[in-house]
N, CA and C atoms of all chains as a GROMACS GRO file, in nm:
protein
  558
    1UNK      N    1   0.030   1.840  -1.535
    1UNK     CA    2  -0.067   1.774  -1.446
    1UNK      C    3  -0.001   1.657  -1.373
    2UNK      N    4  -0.056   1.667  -1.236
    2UNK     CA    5   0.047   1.534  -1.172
    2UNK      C    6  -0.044   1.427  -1.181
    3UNK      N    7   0.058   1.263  -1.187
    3UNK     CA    8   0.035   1.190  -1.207
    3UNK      C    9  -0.057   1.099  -1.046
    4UNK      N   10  -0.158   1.057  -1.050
    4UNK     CA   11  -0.199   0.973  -0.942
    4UNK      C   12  -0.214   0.808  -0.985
    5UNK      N   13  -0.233   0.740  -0.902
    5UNK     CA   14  -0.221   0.602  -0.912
    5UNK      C   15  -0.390   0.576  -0.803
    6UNK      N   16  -0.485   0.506  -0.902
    6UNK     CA   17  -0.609   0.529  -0.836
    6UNK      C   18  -0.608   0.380  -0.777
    7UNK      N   19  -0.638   0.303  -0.672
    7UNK     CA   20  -0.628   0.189  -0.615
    7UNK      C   21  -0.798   0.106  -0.590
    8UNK      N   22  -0.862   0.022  -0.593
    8UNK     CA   23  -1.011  -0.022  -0.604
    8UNK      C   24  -0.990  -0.182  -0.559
    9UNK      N   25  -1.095  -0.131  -0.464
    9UNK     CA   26  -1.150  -0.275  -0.418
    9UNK      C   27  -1.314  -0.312  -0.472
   10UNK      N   28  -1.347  -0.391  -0.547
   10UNK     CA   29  -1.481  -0.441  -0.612
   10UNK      C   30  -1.501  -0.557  -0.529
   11UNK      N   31  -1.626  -0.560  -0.541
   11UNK     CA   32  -1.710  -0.673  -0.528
   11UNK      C   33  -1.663  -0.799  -0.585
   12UNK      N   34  -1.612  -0.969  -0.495
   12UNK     CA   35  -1.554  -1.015  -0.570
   12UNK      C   36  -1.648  -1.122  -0.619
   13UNK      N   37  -1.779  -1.125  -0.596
   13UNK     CA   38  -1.874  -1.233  -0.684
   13UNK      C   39  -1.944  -1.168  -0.807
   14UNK      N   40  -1.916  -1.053  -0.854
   14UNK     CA   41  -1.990  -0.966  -0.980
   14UNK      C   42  -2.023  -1.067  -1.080
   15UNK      N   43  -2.088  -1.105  -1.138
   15UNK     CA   44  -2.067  -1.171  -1.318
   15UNK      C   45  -1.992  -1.086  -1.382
   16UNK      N   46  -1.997  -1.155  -1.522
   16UNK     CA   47  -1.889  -1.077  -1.613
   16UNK      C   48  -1.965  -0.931  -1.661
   17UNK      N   49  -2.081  -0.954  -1.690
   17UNK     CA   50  -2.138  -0.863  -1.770
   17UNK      C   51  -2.148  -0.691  -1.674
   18UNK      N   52  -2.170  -0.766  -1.553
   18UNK     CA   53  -2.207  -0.651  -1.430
   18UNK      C   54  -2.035  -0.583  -1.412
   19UNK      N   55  -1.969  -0.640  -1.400
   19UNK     CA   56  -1.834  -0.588  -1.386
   19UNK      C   57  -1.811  -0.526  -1.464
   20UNK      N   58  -1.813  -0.546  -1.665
   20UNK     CA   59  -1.806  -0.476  -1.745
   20UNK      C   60  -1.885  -0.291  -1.753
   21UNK      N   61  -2.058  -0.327  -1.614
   21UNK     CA   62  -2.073  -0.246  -1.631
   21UNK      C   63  -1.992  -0.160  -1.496
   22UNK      N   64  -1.999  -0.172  -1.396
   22UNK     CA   65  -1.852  -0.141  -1.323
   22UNK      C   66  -1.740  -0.054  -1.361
   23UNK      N   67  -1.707  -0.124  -1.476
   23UNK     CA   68  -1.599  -0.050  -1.504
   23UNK      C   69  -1.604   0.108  -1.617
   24UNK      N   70  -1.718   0.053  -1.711
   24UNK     CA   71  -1.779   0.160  -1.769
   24UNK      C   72  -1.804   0.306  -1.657
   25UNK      N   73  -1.903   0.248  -1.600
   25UNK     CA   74  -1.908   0.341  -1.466
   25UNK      C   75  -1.813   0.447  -1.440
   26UNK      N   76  -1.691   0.382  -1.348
   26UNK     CA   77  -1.596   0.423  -1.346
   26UNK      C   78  -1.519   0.482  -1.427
   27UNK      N   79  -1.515   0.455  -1.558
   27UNK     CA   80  -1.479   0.522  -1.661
   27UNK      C   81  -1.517   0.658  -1.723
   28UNK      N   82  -1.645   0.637  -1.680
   28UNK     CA   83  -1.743   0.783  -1.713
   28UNK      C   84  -1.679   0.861  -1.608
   29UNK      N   85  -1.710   0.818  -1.458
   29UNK     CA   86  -1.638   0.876  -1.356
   29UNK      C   87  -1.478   0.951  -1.372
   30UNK      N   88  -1.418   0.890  -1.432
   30UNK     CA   89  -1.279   0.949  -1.502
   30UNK      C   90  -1.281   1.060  -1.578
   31UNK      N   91  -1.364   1.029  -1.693
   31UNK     CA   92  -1.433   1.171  -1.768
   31UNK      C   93  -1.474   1.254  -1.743
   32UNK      N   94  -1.560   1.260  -1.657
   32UNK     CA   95  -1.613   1.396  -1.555
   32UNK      C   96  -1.515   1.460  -1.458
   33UNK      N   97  -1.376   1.405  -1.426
   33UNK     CA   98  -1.316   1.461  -1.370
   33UNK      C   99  -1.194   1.542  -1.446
   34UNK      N  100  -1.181   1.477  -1.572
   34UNK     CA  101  -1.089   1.513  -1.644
   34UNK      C  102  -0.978   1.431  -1.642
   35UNK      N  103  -0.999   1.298  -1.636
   35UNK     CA  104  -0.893   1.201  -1.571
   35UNK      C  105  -0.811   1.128  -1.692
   36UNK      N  106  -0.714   1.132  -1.732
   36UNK     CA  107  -0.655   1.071  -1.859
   36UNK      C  108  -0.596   0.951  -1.780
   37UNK      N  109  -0.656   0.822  -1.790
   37UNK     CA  110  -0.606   0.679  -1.832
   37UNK      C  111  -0.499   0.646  -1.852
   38UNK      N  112  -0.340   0.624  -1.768
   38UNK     CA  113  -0.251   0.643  -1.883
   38UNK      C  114  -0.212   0.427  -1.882
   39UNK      N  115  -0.255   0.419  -1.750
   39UNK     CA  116  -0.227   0.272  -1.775
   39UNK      C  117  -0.362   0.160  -1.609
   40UNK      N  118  -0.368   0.034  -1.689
   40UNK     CA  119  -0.476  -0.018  -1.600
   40UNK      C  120  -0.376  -0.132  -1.539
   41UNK      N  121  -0.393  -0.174  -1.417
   41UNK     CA  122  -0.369  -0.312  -1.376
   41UNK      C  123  -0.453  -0.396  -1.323
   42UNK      N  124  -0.480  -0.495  -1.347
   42UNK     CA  125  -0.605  -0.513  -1.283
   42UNK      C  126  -0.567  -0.717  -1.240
   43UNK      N  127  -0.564  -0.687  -1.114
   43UNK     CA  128  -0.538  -0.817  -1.063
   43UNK      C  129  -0.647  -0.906  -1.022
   44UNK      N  130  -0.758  -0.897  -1.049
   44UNK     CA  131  -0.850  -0.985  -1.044
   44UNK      C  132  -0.876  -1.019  -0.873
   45UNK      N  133  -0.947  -1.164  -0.855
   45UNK     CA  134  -0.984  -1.171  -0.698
   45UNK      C  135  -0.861  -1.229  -0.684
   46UNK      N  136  -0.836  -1.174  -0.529
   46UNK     CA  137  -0.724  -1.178  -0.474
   46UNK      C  138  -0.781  -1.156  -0.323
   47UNK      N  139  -0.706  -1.278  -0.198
   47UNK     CA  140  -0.722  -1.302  -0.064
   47UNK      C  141  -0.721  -1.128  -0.026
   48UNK      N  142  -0.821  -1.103   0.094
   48UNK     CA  143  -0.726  -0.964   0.147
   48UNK      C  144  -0.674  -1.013   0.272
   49UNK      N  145  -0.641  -0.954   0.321
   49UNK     CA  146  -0.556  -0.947   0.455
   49UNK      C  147  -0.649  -0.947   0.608
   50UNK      N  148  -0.729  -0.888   0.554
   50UNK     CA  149  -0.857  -0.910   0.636
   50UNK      C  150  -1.010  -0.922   0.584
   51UNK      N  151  -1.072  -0.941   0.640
   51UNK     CA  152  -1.250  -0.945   0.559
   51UNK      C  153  -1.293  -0.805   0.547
   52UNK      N  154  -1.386  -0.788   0.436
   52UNK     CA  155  -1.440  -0.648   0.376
   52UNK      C  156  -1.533  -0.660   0.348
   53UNK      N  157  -1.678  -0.660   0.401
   53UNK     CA  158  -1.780  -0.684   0.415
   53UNK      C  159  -1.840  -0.798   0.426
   54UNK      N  160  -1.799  -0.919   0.527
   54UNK     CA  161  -1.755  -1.008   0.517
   54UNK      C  162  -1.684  -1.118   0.413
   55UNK      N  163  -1.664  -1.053   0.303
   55UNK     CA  164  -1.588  -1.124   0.182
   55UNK      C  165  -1.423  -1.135   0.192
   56UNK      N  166  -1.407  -1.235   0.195
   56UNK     CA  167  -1.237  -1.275   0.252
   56UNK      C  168  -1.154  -1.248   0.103
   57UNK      N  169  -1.192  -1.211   0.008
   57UNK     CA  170  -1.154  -1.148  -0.111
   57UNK      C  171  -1.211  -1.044  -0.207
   58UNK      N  172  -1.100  -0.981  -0.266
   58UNK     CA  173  -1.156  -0.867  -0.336
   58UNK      C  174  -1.121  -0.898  -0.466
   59UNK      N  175  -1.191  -0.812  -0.601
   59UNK     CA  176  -1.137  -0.778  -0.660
   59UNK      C  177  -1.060  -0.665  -0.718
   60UNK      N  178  -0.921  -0.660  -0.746
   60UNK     CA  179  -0.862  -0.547  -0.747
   60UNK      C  180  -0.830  -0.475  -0.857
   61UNK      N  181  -0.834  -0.316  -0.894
   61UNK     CA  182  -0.805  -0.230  -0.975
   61UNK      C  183  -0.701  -0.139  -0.955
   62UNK      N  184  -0.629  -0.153  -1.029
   62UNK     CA  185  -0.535  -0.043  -1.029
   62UNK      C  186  -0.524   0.046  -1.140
   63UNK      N  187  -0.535   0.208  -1.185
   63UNK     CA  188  -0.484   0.283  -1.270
   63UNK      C  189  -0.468   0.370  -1.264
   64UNK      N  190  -0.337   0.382  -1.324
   64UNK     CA  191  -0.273   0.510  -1.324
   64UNK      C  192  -0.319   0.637  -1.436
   65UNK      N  193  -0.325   0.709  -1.374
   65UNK     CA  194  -0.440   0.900  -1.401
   65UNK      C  195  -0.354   0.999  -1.424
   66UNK      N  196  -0.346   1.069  -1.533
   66UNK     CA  197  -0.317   1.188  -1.509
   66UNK      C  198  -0.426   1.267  -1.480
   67UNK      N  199  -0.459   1.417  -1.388
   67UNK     CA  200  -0.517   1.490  -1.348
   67UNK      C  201  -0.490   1.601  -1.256
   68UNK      N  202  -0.631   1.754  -1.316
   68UNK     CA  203  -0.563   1.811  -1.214
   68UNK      C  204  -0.584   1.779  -1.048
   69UNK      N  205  -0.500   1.849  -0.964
   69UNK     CA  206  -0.527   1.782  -0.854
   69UNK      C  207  -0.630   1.809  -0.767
   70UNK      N  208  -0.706   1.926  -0.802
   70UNK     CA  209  -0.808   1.943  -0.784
   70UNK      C  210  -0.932   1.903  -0.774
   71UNK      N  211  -0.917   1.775  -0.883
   71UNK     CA  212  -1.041   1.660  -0.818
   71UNK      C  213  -1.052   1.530  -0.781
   72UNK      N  214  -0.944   1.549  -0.736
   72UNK     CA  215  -0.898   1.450  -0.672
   72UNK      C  216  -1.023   1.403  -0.546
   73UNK      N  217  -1.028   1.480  -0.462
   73UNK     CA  218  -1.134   1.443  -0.364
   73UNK      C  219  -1.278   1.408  -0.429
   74UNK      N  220  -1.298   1.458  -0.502
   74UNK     CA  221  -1.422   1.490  -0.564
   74UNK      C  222  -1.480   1.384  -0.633
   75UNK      N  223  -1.343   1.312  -0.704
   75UNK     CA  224  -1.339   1.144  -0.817
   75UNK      C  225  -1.346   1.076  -0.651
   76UNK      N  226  -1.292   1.099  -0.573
   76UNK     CA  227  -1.332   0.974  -0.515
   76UNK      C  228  -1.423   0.959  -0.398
   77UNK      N  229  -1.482   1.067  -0.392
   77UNK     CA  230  -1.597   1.050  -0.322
   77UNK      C  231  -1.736   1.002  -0.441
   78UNK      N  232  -1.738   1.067  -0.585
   78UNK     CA  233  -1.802   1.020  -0.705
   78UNK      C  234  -1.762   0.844  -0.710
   79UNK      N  235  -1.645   0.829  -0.706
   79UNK     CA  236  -1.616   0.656  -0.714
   79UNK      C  237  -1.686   0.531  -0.641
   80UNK      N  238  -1.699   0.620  -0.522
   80UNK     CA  239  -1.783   0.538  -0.375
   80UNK      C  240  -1.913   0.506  -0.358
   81UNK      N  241  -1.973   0.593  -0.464
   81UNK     CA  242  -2.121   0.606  -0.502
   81UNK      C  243  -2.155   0.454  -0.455
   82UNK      N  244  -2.096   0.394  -0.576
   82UNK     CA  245  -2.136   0.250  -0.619
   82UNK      C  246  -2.121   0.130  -0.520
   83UNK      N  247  -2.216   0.088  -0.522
   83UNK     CA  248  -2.212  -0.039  -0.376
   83UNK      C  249  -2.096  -0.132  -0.416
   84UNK      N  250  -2.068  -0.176  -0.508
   84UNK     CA  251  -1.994  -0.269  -0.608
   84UNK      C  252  -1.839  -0.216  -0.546
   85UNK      N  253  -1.835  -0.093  -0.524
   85UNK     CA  254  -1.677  -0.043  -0.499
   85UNK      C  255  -1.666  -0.026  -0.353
   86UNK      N  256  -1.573  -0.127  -0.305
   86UNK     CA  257  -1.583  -0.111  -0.195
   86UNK      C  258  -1.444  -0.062  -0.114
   87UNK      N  259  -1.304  -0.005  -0.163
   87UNK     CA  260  -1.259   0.078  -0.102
   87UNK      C  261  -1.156   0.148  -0.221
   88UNK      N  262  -1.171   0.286  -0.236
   88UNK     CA  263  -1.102   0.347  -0.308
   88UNK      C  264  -0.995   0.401  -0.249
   89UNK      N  265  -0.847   0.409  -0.329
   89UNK     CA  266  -0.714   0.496  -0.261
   89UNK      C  267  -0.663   0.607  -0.423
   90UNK      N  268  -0.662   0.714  -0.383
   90UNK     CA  269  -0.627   0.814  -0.469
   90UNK      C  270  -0.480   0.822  -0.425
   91UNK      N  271  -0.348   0.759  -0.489
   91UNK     CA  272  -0.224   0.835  -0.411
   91UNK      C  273  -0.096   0.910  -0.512
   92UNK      N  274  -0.110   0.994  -0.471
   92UNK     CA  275   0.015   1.118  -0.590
   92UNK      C  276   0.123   1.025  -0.614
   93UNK      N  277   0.154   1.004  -0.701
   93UNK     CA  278   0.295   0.950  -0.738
   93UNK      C  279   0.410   1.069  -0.699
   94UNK      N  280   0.527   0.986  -0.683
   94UNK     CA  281   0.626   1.092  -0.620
   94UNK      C  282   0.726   1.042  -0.684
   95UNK      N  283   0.778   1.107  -0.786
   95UNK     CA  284   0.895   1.064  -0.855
   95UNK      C  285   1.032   1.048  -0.779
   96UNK      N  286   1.018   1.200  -0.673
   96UNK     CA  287   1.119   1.208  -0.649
   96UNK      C  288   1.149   1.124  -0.470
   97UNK      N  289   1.050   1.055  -0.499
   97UNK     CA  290   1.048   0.986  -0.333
   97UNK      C  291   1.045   0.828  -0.389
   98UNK      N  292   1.113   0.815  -0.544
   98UNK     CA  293   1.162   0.655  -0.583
   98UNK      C  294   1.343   0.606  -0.535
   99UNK      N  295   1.295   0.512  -0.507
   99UNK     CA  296   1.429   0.487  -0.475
   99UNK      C  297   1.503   0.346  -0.552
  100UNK      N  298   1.408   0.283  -0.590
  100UNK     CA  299   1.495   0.176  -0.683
  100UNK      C  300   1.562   0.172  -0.796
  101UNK      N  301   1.669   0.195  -0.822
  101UNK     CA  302   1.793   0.179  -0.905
  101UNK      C  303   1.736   0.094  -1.044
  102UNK      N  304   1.720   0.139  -1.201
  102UNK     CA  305   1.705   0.034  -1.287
  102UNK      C  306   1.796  -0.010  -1.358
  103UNK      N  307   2.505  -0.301   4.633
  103UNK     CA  308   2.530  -0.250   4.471
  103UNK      C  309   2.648  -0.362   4.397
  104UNK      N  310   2.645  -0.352   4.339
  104UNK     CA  311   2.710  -0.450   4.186
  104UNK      C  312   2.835  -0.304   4.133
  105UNK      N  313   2.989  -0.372   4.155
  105UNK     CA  314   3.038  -0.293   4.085
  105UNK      C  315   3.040  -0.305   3.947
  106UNK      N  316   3.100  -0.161   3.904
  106UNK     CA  317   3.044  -0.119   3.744
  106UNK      C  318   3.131  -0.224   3.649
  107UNK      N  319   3.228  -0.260   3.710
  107UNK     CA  320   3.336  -0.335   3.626
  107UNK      C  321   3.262  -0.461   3.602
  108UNK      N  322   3.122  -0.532   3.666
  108UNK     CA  323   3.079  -0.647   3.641
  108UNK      C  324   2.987  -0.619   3.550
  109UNK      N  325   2.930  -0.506   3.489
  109UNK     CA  326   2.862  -0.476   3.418
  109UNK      C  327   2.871  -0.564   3.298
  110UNK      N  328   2.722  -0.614   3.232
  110UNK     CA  329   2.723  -0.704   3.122
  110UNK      C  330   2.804  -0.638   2.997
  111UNK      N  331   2.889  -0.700   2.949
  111UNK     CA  332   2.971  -0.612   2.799
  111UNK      C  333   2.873  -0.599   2.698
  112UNK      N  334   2.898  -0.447   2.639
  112UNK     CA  335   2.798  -0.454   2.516
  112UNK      C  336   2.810  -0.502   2.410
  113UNK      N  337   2.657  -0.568   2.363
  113UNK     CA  338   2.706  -0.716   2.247
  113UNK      C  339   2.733  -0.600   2.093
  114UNK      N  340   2.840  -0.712   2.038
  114UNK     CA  341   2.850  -0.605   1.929
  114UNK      C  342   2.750  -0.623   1.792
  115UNK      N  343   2.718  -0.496   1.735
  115UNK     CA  344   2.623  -0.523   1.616
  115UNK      C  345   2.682  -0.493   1.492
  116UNK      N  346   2.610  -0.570   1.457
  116UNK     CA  347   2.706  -0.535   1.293
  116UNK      C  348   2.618  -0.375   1.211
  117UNK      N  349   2.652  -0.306   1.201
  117UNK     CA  350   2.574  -0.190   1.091
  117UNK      C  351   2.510  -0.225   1.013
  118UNK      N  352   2.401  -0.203   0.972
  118UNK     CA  353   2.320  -0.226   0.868
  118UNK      C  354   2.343  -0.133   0.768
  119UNK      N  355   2.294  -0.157   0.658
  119UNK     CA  356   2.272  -0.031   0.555
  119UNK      C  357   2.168  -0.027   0.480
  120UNK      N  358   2.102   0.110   0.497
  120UNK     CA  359   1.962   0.119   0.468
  120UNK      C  360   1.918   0.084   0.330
  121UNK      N  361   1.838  -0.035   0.283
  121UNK     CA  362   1.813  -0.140   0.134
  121UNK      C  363   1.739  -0.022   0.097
  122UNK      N  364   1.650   0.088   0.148
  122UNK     CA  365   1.649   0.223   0.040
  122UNK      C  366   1.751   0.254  -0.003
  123UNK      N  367   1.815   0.340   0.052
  123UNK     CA  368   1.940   0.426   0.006
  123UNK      C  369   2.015   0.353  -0.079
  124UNK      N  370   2.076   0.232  -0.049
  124UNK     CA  371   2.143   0.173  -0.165
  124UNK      C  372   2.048   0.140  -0.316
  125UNK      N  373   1.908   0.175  -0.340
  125UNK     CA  374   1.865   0.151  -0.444
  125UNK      C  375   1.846   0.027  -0.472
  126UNK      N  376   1.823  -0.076  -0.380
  126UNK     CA  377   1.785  -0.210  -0.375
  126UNK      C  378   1.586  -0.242  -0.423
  127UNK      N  379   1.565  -0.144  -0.294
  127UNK     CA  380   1.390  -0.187  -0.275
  127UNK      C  381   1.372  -0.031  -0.262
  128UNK      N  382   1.238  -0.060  -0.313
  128UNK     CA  383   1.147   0.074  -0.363
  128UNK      C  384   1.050   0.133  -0.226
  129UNK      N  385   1.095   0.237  -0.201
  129UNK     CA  386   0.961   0.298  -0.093
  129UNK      C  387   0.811   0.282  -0.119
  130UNK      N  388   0.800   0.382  -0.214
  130UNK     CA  389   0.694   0.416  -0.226
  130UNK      C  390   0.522   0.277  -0.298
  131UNK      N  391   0.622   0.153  -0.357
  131UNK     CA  392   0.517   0.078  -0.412
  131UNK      C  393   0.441  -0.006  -0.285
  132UNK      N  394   0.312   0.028  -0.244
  132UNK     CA  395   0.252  -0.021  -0.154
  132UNK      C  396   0.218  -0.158  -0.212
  133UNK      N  397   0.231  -0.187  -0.320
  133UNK     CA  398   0.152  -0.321  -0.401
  133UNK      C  399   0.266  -0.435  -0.313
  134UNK      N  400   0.372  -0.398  -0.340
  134UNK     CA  401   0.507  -0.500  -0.312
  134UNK      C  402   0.442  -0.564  -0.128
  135UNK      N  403   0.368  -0.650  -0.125
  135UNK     CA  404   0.391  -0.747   0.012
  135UNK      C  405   0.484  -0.791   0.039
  136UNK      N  406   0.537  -0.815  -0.026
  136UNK     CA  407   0.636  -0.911   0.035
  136UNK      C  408   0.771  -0.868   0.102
  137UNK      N  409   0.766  -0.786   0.038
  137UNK     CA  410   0.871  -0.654   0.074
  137UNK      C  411   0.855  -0.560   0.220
  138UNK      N  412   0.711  -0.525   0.155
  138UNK     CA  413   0.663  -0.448   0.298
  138UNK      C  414   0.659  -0.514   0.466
  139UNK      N  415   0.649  -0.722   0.433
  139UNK     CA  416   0.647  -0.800   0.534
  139UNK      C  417   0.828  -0.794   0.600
  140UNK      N  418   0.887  -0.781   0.538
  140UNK     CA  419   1.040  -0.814   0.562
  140UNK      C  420   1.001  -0.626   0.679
  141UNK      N  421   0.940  -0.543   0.718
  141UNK     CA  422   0.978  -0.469   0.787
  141UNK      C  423   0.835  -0.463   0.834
  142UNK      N  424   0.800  -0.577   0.886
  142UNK     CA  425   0.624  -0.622   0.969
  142UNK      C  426   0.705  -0.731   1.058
  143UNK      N  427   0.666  -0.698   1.172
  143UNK     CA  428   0.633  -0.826   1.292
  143UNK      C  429   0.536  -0.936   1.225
  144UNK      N  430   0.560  -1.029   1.289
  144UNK     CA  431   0.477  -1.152   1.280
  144UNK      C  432   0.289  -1.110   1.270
  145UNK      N  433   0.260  -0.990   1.364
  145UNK     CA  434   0.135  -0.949   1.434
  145UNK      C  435   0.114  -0.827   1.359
  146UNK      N  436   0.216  -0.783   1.271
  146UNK     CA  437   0.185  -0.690   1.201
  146UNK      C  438   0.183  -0.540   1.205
  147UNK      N  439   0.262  -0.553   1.356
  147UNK     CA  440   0.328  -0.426   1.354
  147UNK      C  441   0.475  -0.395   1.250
  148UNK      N  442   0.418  -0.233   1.243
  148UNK     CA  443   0.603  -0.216   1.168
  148UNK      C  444   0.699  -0.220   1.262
  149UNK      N  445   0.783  -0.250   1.202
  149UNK     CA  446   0.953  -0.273   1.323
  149UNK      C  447   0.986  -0.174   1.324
  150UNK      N  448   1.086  -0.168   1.459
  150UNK     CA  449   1.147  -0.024   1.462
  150UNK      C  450   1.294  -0.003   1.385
  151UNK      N  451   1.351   0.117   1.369
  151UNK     CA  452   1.435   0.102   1.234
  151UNK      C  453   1.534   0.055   1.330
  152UNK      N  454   1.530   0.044   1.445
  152UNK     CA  455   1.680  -0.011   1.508
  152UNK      C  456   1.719  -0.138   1.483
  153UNK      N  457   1.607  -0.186   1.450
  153UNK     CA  458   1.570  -0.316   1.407
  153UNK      C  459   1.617  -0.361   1.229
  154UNK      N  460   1.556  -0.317   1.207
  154UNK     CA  461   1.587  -0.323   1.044
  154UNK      C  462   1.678  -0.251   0.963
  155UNK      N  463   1.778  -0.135   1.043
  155UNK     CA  464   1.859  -0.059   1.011
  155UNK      C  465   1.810   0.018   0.835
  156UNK      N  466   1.689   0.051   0.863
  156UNK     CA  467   1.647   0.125   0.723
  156UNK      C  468   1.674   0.305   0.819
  157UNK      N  469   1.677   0.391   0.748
  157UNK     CA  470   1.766   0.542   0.764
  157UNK      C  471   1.648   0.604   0.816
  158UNK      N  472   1.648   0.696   0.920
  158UNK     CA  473   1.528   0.783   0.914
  158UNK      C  474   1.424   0.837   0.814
  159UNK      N  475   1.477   0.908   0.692
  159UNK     CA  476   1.379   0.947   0.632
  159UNK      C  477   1.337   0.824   0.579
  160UNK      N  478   1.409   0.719   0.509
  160UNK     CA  479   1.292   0.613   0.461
  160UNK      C  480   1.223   0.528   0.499
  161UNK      N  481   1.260   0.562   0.712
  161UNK     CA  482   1.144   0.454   0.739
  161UNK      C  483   1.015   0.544   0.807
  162UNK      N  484   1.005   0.694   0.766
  162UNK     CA  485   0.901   0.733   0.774
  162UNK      C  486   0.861   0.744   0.650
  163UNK      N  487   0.870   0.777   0.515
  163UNK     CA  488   0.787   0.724   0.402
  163UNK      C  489   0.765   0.547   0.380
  164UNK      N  490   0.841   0.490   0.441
  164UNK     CA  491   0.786   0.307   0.444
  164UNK      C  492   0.666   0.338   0.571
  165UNK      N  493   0.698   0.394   0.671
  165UNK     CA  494   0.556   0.382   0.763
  165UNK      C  495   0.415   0.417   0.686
  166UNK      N  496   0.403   0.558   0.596
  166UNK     CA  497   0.317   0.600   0.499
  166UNK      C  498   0.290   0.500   0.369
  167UNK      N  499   0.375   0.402   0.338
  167UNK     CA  500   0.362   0.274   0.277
  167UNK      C  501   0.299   0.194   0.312
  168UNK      N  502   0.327   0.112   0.463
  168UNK     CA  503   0.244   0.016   0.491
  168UNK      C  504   0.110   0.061   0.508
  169UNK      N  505   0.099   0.202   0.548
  169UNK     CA  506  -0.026   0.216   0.620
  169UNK      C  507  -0.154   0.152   0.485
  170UNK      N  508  -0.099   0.283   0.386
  170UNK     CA  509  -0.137   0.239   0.268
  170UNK      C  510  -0.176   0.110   0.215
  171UNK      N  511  -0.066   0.010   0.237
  171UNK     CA  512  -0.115  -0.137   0.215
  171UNK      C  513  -0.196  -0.145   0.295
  172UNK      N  514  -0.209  -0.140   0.430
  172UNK     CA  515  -0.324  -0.196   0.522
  172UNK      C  516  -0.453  -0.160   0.480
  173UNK      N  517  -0.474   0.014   0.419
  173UNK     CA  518  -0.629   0.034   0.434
  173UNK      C  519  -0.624  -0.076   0.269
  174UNK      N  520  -0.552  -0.076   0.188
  174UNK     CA  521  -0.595  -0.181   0.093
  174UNK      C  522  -0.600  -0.325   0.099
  175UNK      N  523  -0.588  -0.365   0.231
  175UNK     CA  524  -0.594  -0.474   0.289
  175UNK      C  525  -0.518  -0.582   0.196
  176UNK      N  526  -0.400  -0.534   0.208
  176UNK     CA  527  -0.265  -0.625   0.116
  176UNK      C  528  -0.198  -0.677   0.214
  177UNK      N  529  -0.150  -0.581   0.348
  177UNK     CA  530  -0.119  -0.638   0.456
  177UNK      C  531  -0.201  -0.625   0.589
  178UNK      N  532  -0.222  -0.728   0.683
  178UNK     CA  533  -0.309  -0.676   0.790
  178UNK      C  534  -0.286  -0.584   0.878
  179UNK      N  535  -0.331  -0.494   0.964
  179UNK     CA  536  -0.370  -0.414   1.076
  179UNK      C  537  -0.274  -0.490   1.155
  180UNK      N  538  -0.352  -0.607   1.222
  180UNK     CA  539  -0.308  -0.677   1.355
  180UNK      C  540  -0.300  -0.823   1.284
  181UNK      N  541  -0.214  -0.924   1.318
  181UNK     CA  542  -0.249  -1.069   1.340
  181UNK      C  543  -0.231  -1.114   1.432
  182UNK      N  544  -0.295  -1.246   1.456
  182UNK     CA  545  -0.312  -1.324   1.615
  182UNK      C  546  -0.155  -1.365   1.628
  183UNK      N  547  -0.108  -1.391   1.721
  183UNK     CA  548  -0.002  -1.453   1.701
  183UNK      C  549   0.038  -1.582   1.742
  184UNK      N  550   0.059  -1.714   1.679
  184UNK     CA  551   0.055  -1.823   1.668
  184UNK      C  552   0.169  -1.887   1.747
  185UNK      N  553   0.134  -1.952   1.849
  185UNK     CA  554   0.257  -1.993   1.952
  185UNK      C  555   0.274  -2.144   1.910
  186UNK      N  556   0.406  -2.157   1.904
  186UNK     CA  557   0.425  -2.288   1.858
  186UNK      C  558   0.459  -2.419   1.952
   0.00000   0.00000   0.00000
């Protein structure tokens, strides 16, 4: 199964408790697609580059999925549901399109 | 007409070498700003590779990079540009 890297823009005034449910959400959302979790990043509010519903910051999610690729469209049109999420990026990892030397 | 012999001499450039290919900086991580700015105009266009001497194929997967940063609004679309 190939690996994707799922990208999220949230709502950046949530409380704690509402975010927790947020992420549950999304989590279920993972499950129904068949989405294995393999790692989270999660950078908190952070400036964007431009305004996103007029909010001059987001908060950001990052995690990396294994899945088939088949629902791919499907998780992220399910992801968008939520008013709270306000821009999702599904993108294939490409092993072979790395180029930095370790 | 202007003879050809007054023609301006061509300035010389030094070669670049593409910071992909040597395994310096990474294509594909859209997260990296700061990285992605070193091949952004001031206004936020991407540069052209004549410019930045990055190789054909990797400055069409860096174009599929920034874009990426932009819709995640890591780097902007357009900026104003600030005259000093």
């Amino acid at each position: 199964m190939p690996t994707y890297e799922v990208g999220m823009i949230l709502n950046p005034n949530l409380e704690k408790e509402k975010l927790e449910l947020e992420k549950e959400i999304i989590q279920r959302a993972f499950d129904k697609f068949q989405a294995e979790v393999k790692a989270v990043d999660e950078w908190g509010n952070r400036r964007l580059a431009y305004p996103i519903e007029k909010d001059t910051e987001g908060y950001y999610l990052f995690y990396t999925v294994e899945m088939p690729g088949g629902n791919v469209k499907a998780l992220e049109s399910e992801l968008l549901i939520r008013d709270n999420v306000r821009r999702v990026m599904i993108v294939k990892d490409r092993p072979e399109w790395r180029t930095k030397k370790q | 007409m202007r003879p050809k012999s007054k023609a301006r001499p061509r300035r010389y450039k030094k070669p670049k070498v593409c910071p992909f290919c040597t395994g310096e900086l990474e294509v594909t991580d859209y997260k990296d700003t700061k990285m992605l700015r070193r091949f952004m105009s001031e206004t936020g266009k991407i540069l052209p590779r004549r410019r930045t001497g990055v190789c054909a194929k990797h400055q069409r997967r860096l174009a599929t990079t920034i874009k990426r940063a932009r819709i995640m609004a890591l780097v902007p679309f357009t900026e104003k540009l600030v005259r000093k």
